[in-house]
N, C-alpha and C positions, 0 to 999 in steps of 0.2 A: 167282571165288575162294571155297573152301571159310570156314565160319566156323571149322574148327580151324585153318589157316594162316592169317584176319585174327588170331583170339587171340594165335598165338605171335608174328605182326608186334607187335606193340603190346606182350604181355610182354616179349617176347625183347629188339625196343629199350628199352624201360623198363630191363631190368636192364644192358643194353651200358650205358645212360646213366650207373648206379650206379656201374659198374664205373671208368667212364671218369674220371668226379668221383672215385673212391679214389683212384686213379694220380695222377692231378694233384694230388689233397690230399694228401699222403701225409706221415704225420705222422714227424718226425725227431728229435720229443724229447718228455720225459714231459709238458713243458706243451702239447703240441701234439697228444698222447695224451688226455689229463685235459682240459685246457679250451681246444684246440684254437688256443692261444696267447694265450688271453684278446682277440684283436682282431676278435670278430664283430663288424659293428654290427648296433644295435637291431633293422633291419624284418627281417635275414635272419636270427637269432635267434628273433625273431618267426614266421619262416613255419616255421622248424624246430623251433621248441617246439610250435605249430599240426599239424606231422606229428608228434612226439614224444607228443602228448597226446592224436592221434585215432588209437586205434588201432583194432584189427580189430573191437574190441566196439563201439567207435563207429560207425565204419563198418559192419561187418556185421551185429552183432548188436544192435545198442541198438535199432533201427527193427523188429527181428524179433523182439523181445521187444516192444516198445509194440505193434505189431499184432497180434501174439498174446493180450495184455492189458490195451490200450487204457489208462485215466488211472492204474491202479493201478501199470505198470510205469513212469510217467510220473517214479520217482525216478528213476532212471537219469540222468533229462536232466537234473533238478535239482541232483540228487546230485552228478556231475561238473561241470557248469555255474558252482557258488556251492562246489564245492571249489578252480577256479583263482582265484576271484577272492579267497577266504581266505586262498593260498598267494602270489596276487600283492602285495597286504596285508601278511598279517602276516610272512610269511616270507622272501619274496626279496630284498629290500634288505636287510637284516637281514645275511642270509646272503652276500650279496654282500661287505657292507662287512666281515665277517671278515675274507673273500680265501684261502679256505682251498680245496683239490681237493673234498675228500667229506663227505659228510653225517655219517660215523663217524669222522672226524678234529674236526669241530667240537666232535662231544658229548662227543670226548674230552680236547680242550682247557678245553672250555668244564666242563667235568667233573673235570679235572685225573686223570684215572685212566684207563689201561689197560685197566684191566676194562671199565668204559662203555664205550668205542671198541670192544671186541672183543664185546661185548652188544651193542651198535649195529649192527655187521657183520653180527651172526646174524641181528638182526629183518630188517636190510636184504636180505641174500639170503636168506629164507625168502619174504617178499616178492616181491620181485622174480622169483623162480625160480615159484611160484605164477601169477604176473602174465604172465611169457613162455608159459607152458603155450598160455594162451590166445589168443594170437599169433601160434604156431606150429599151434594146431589150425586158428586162423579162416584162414590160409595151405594146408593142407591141402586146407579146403573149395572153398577159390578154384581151388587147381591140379585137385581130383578131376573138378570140371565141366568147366573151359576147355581145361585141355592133356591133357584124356583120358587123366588117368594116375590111377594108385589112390593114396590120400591121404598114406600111406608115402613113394611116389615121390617125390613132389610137398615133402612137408617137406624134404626129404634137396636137392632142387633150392631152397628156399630156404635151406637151412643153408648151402649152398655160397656162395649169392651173399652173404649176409650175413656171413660167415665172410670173402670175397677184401675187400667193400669197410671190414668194420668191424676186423677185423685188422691191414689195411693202414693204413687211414687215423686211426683212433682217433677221437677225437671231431672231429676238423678233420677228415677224410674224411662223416663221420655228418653232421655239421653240413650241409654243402654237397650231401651227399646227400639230406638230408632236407627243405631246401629243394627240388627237384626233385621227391621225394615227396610235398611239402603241393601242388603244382601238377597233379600226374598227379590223386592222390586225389579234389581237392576237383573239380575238371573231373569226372571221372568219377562223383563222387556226386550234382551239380546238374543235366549236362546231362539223364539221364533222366529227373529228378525235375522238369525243366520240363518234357519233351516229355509225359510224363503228367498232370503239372497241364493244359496247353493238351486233350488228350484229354479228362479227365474232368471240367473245369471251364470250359473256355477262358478262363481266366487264368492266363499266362505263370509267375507267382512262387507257386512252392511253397505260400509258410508261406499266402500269399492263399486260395491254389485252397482249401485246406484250411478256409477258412471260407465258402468259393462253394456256387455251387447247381450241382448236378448234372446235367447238359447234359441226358441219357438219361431221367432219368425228373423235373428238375423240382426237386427235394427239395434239402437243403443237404446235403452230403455225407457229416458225421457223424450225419443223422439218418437219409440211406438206408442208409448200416452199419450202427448201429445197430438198423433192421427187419428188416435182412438177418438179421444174428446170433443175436438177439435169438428170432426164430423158429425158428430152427434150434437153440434152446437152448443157446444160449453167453452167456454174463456179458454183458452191457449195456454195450457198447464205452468209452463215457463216465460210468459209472458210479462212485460213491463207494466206497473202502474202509471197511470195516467195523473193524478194528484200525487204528486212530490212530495208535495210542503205536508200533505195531512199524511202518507207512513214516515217519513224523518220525525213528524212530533209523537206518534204514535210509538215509535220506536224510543223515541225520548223520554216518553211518557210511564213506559213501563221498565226503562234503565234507571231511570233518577225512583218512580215509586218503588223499585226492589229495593234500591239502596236505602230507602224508609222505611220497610216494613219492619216492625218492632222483633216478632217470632225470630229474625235469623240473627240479628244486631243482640239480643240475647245471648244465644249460644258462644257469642265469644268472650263473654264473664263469666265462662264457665272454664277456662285454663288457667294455671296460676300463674303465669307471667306475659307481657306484650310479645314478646320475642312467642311465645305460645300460642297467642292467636293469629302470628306473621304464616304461622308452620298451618296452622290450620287450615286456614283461609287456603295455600297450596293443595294440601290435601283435599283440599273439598270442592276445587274448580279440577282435578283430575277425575272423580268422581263423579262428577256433574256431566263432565265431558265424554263417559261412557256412554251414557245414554242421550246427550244432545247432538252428538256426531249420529247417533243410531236414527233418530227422529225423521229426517226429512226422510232417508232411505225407506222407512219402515210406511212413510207416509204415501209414499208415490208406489212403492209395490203395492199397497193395500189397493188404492185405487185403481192399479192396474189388472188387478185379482178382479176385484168387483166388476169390473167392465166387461173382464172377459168370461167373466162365469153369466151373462146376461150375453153376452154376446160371441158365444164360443165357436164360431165359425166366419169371425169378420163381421165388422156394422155396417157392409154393403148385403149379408143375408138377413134371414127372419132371428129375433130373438128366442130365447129359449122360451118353452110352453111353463104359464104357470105348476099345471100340473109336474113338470120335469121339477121343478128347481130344487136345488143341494138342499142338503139337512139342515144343512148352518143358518140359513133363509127360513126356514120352517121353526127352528129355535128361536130367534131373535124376534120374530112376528107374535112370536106369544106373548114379548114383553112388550108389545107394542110403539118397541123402538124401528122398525121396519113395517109399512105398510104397502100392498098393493092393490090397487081399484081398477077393474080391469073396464075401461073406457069407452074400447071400440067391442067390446065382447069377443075376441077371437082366442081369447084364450091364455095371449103371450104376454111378456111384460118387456112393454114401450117405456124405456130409460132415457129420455133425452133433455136437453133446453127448452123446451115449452115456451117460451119468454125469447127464443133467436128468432128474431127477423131473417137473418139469414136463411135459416131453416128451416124454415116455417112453412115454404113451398113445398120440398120435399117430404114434408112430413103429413103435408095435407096427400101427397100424390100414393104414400105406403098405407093410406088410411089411418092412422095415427089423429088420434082427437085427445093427446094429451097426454104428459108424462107422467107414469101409471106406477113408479115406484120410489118410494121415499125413504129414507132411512135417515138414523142422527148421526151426524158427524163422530158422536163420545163413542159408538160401539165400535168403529172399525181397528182401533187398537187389540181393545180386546176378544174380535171373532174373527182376527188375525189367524191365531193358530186352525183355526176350523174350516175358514176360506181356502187353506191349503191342506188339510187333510192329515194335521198334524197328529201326532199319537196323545191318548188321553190326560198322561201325565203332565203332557204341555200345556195345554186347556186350562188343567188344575193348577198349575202353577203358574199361569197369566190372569188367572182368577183371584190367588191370595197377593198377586204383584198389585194386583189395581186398588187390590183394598190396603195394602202397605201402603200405598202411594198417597192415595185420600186421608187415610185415619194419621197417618204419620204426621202430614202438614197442619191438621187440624189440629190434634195435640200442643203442638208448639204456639198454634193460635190463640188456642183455648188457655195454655198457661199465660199469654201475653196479655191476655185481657184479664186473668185472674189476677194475675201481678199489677197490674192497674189499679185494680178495683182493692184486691187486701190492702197493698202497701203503699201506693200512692195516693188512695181516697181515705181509706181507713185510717192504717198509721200516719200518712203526711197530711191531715186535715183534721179529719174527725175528733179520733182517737190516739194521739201521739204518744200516748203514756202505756198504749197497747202493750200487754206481756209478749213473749215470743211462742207462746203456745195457743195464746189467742190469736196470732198473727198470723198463725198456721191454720188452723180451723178454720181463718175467715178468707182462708185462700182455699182451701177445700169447699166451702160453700160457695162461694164465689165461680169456683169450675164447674163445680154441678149446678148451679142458675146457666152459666156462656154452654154448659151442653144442651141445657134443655133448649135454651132460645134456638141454637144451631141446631138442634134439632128439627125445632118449627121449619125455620127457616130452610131447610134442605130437602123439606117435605113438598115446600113451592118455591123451587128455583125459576130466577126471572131468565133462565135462557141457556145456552150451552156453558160446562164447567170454563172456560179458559175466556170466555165471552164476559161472565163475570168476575173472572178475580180480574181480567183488567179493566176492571170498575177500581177494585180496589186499588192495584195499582195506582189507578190518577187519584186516586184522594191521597194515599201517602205521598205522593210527587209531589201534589200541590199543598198540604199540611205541614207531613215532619220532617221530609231531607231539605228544606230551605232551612228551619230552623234547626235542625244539626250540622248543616254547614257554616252557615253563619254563628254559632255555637262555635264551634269550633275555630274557624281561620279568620273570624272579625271580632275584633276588642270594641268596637265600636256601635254595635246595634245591642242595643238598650232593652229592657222589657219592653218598654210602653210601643217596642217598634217588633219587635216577635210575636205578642198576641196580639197587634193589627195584620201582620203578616201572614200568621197563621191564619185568622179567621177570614182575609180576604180572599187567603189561596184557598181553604176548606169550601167557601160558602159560594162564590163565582163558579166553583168544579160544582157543586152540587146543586144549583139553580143550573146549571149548562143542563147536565147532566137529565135533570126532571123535567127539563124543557122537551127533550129530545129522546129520552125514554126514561118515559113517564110511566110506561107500565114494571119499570123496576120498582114504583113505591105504590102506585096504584093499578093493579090489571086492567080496570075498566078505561084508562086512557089510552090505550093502542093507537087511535085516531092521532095522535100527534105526529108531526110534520118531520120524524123520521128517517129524511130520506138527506143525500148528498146536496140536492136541490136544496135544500131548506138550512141546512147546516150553516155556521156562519163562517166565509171562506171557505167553506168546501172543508170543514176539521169535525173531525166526527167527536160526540160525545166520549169517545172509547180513548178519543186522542188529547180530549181538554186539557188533562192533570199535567202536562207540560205548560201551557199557556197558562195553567190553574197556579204552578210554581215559579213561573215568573210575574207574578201579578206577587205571589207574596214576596220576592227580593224585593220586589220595587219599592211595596208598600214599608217594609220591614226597614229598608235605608232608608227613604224620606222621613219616615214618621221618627226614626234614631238622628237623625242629622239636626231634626226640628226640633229638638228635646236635647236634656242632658247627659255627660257620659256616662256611664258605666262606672263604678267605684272602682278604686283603683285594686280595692281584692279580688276584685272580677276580671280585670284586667290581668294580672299576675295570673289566675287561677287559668287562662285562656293561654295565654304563653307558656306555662307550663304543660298543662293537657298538649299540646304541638309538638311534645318533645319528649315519644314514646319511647324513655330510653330503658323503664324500667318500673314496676307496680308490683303493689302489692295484692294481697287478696280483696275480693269485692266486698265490702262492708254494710251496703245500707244505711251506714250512717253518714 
């Protein structure tokens, strides 16, 4: 059996499986829509927040960035890591014990004004819509390799499945799909990441192998990467950053934006009691923790695979001939995620730093006129199993993990902006007097508009998957967790000081932002200034949404301090939400 026919076995059942779970779950009313009738319990909550919150950058891209840049990109894992546990904290119970549908219903109640709810709306799906981009492209990458189609196709075949099970089913469909999702993904992310630990360490568990000695040559594994790379003129794999202050906000920036993002702050009004989403929240930082202990491990072997399959005789001899190179190079170059331009004409493929001064000498002395092969950081997860020679079923089954990974996230996304758009613009504006079967309808059209856009949109991603959800990240940083915390533990900040708050954290992160990439809203600006050099203090656009969210405290207390209090129902209504001691079911009213 060909390995394109084991792929489609494994995708193809993977999405029958999807498909099958919407029809069964098939949601029949707005509460079954929204919070999927409030009766999940805790551990399957648990594994579906656990697929909700590992998405395609997790899975595909977060390991393809730490191997690309070793401890420096190592916010990523912390970044997301100590942003659920700050969300499970300070936010989920909290939020629970309201008992409300959406995240821009609270800050509009909690706010007592329209305007906030519909400020709230816009950070949420700018967000969010930013956040699916990269969901839909890391789903591209997955189909352009496994089912041999160009990355267009391939979205358009995710929109569609995503589109029968999350239209259909609403969050009760998502929910019980996404359980099945956290089971394919996290299978698919560990099984190869053990059978390369046993290869390159002979110890069976990842996160271990990654501090073992290296069977082959002796050495403890990050220090024969690090001679590998190292020589070859690339940054010192374990190495210290140099700017402080920009990965501490960086870090900050995408801890406080998770604990904003609306898709997973959802899923906990979907248990019938506080004490239910305490359980959750446990269960789904255990689950999380499967696969982000696995991550760095899986990221440094990768990188160590790829050096040495380029360099399988020591980077003091000749590289391997292009003519020789592995299958898995030959696959990956069709999707023109791997490219080689052979330079000096000799044949071989010259991997190095091109850009080291250091090295620069030597590389003139081997004849080398320039580093002659290129690959994107999103595929080294997935041509994991292939770089080591793994048997076909594992292939197949890190092929439907990648696309659990992306479609699963994206779903939750997709409903959070639907929920938006039905029941916070519709029914809390528009149309107040909406039926509840109109209200449902207008959240099924509502998801099939947010697919097609993310459709578009995933068709031209501005850059690698995990590069841009921490776009999204700092918009939610600097938008909705100042105003959900301030929501929550201040009786004292007013409307008139939330939607200054919000719009000055939303709108400073997003002038930073388009200053400094510029080609995320327009292609044709590349030309702008880019670079660390130019950054203001050395904080890169990726790291603003921390700066972006204290700009809205600031804003949000002076302008409430300037102004009057809060009604004293508002007040009461705040002191109680504090005091998760017990809720009922989520209402929407």
């Amino acid at each position: 059996m060909s390995q394109f026919v084991i792929n489609l076995l494994f995708v193809g059942g993977s999405f029958a499986l999807y498909i099958g779970i919407a029809i069964w779950a098939k949601a029949g009313s707005t509460s079954d829509f929204y919070v999927a009738g409030g009766g999940v319990h805790p551990i399957t909550n648990g594994a579906a927040i656990g697929a909700d919150w590992m998405s395609a950058a997790s899975f595909i891209s977060m390991a393809g960035l730490i191997a690309a840049g070793g401890y420096a990109n190592s916010t990523f894992l912390m970044g997301w890591t100590g942003g659920y546990v700050l969300l499970a904290m300070l936010l989920a119970p909290y939020l629970r014990k309201f008992g409300k549908f959406t995240v821009p219903e609270f800050i509009g109640d909690r706010f007592y004004s329209k305007n906030a709810r519909f400020v709230a709306v816009a950070c949420l799906i700018i967000a969010s819509v930013t956040y699916v981009i990269g969901q839909m492209a890391g789903a591209g990458v997955a189909f352009s390799r496994f089912l041999e189609v160009d990355s267009t196709t391939g979205l358009i075949i995710a929109a569609v499945v995503v589109f029968i099970y999350a239209v259909m089913g609403g969050m009760k469909g998502i929910t019980y799909t996404q359980v099945a999702q956290y089971c394919v993904l996290i299978i698919a992310y560990t099984i190869p990441a053990v059978f390369i630990s046993l290869q390159l360490t002979g110890n069976p568990i990842p996160p271990l192998g990654l501090f073992s000695t290296h069977v082959e040559s002796g050495v403890p594994v990050l220090e024969k990467l690090d001679q590998i790379i190292t020589e070859l003129g690339f940054q010192d794999y374990t190495d210290d950053v140099d700017n402080k202050l920009n990965m501490v906000l960086f870090t900050l920036s995408l801890m406080i934006g998770t604990a904003g993002l609306p898709h997973v702050i959802i899923r906990f009004f979907t248990v019938p009691k506080v004490a239910d989403a305490r359980w959750s929240a446990g269960w789904a930082l255990i689950f999380i923790a499967l696969l982000y202990l696995t991550a760095p491990a899986v990221a440094s072997m990768a990188r160590l695979n790829l050096m040495t399959t380029i360099y399988p005789d020591g980077v003091d001899s000749q590289p391997i001939e292009y003519e020789d190179r592995p299958s898995w190079v030959k696959e990956w170059e069709v999707t023109g995620l791997i490219e080689f331009e052979d330079k000096n004409n000799d044949g071989r493929i010259q991997h190095y730093n091109e850009g080291s001064e250091e090295f620069a000498e030597e590389a003139e002395e081997r004849g080398w006129e320039g580093n002659e092969f290129t690959y994107n950081n999103d595929i080294l997860v997935l041509a994991n199993p292939e770089i080591a020679n793994l048997p076909g079923w594992v292939v197949g089954l890190i092929a439907a993990g990648g696309l659990a990974a992306a479609l699963s996230t994206a779903a939750g996304l997709l409903l959070a902006i639907s929920s938006a758009v039905s029941h916070d613009l519709i029914k809390g504006a528009f149309k107040p007097d909406i039926s509840e079967k109109g209200e449902l309808l207008a959240a099924r059209i509502s998801m099939a508009v947010a697919i097609a856009v993310a459709t578009y949109l995933g068709a031209n991603p501005p850059g690698f998957a995990a590069q841009v959800v921490a776009l999204a990240f700092g918009i939610a940083a600097a938008s909705l967790f100042p105003a959900l915390m301030m929501g929550i533990f201040s009786k004292r900040v007013n409307n008139k000081g939330a939607i200054a708050g919000m719009l000055a954290g939303l709108i400073s992160t997003l002038v930073y932002i388009f200053i400094y990439l510029g080609w995320f809203f327009i292609p044709e600006t590349n030309n702008l200034p880019n670079t660390a050099d130019n950054w203001l203090l050395g904080i890169s656009p990726l790291s603003f949404g921390a700066i972006g969210a204290l700009i809205n405290f600031a804003v949000a207390f002076a302008v409430s301090n300037a102004t009057e209090e809060p009604p004293v129902e508002i007040q009461e209504l705040v002191e109680s939400v504090r005091y998760p001691r017990g809720s009922g079911s989520a209402t929407g009213h």
